[in-house]
C-alpha positions in Angstrom: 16.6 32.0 -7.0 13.7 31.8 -4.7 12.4 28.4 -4.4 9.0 27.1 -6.2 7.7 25.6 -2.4 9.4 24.0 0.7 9.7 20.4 1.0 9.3 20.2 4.7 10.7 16.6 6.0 14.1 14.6 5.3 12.7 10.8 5.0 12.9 8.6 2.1 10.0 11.1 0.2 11.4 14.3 1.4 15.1 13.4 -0.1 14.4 11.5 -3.3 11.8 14.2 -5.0 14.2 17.1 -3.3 16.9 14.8 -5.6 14.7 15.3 -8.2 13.8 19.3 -8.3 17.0 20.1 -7.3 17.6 23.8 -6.7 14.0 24.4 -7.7 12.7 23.8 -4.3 14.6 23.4 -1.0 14.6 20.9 1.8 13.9 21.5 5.4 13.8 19.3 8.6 10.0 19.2 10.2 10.8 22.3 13.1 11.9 24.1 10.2 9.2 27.4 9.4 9.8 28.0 5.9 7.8 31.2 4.4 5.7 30.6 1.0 4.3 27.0 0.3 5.1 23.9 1.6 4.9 20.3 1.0 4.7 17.8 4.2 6.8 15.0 3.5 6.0 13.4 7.3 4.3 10.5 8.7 1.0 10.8 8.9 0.6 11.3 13.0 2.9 14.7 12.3 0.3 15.8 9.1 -2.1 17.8 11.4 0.3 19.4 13.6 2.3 20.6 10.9 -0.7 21.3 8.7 -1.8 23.6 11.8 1.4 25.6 11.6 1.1 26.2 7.7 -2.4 26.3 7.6 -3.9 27.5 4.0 -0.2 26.8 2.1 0.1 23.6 2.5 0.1 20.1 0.6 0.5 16.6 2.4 1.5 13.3 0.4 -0.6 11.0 3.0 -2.9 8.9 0.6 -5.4 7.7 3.2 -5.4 11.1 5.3 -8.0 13.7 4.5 -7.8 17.1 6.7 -10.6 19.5 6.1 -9.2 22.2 3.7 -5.8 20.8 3.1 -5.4 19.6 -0.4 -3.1 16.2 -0.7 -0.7 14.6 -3.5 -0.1 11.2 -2.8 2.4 9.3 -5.3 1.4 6.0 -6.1 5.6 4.7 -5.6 7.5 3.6 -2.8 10.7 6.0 -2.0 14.3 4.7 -1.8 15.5 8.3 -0.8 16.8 9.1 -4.6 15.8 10.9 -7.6 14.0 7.7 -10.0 12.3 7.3 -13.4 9.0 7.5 -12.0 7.4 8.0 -15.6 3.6 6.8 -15.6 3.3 6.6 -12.0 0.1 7.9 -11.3 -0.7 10.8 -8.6 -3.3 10.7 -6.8 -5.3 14.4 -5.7 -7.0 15.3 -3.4 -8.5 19.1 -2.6 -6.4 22.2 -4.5 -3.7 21.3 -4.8 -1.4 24.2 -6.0 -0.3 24.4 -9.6 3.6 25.0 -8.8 2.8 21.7 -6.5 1.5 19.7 -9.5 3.6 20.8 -12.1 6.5 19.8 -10.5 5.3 16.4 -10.0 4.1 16.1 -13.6 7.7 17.3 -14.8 9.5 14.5 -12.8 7.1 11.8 -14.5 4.1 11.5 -12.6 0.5 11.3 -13.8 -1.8 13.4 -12.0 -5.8 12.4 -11.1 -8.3 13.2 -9.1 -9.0 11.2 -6.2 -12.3 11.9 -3.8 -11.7 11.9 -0.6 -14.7 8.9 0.2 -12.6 6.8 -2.0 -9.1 7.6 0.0 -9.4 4.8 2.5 -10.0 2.3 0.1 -7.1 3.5 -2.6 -4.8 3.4 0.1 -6.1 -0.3 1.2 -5.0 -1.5 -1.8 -1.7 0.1 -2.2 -0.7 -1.2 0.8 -1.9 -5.2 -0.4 -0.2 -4.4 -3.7 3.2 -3.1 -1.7 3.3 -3.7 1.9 1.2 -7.0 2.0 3.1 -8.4 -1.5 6.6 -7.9 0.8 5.4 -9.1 3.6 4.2 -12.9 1.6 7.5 -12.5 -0.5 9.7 -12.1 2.9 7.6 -14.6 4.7 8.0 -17.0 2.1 11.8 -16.4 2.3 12.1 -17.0 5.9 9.9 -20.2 6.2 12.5 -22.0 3.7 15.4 -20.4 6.0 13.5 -22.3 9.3 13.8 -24.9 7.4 17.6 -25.1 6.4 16.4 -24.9 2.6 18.8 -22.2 1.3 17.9 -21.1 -2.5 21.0 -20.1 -4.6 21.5 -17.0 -6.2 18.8 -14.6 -5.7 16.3 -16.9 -4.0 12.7 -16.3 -4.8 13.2 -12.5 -5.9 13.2 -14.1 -9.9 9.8 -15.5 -9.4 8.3 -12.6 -8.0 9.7 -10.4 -10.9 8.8 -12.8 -13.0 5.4 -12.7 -12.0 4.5 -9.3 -11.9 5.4 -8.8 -15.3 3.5 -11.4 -16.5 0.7 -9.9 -14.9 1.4 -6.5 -15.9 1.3 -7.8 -19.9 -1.0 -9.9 -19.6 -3.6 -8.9 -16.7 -5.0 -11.9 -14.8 -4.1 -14.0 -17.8 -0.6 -14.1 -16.9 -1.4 -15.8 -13.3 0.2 -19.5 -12.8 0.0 -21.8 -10.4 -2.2 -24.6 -8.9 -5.1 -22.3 -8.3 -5.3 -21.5 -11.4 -5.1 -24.8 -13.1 -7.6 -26.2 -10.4 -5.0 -28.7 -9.3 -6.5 -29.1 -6.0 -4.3 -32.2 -5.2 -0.8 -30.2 -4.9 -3.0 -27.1 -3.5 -4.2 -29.3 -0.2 -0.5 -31.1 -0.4 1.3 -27.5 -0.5 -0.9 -26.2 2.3 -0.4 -28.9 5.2 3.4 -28.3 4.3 2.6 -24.6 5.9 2.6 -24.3 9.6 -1.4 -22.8 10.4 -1.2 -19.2 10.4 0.6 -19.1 6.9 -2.0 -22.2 5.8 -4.7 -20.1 5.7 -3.2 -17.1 4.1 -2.2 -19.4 1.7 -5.6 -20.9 0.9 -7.4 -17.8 1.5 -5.1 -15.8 -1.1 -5.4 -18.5 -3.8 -9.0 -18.4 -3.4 -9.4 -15.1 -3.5 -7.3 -15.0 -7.4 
């Protein structure tokens, strides 16, 4: 059977939604030069070279990139390289996208909408705070207890970050904790100087900013 589009790209995207089409599509490396449509699973630096090369038949899953007449699909998930449950995760649009493109997504779980492309900078701003940065504190928390020989049984801080987000996601800012929150400025200042500088002010910045 002739495949719906070309995933062109093996990464962490590229594998886990080829995972999830399965024979529907097919899965090429990025010198590959696939006939019919194709979807650029790449890093961003490769999107207008290989955009070039398939120009008018293809999609790109960048979320901050816009290229003049190439439409983009940019799921709103981080990829472990498998086929997930990725029901309600929302994807975001940009351009014409085509509709063997979309529907494929939709079938696999996602929610299509339509993002413009003056608002793709910022969308993708906060995706990476919500992933990227939200690691980054979790991991930096981790490591400043490790510096200082304080080793957490079990599965360390991961609980409390769990914990937390799905708080937030039932309850929406209502299911923040913590001394900001309360106003307990006492433990706030006596947490902070605990911190070495750089991490002091992320710390009092980020509260602030809740």
């Amino acid at each position: 059977m002739e495949p719906l589009f070309t995933i062109l790209g093996r990464g962490r995207a590229g594998r886990a939604l080829a995972e999830a089409w399965g024979g529907r599509v097919a899965l090429a490396p990025h010198e590959a030069d696939p006939g019919g449509l194709v979807l650029l699973a790449v890093p961003d630096h490769a999107i207008p070279c290989q955009a070039a090369r398939f120009q008018g038949r293809c999609v790109h899953l960048s979320g901050s990139l816009h290229l003049q007449d190439v439409p983009s699909a940019h799921p709103l998930t981080s990829f472990r390289g498998r086929a997930e449950d990725w029901g309600g995760t929302p994807l975001a649009l940009t351009g014409s996208v085509p509709e063997p493109i979309r529907e494929a997504f939709v079938a696999v779980g996602f929610l299509p909408f339509e993002l413009p492309v003056d608002q793709k900078a910022l969308y993708h701003a906060c995706a990476v705070l919500t992933s990227g940065h939200a690691a980054s504190l979790w991991l930096g928390a981790a490591r400043l207890l490790a510096e200082a020989g304080l080793e957490l049984p079990g599965r360390g801080l991961l609980p409390l970050a769990e914990a937390t987000l799905a708080n937030v996601a039932r309850e929406g800012a209502r299911g923040r904790t913590g001394p900001f929150v309360r106003g307990d400025e006492a433990t706030i200042q006596r947490d902070a100087e605990a911190l070495p500088e750089a991490w002091r002010r992320v710390f009092l910045e980020l509260g602030r900013l809740g």
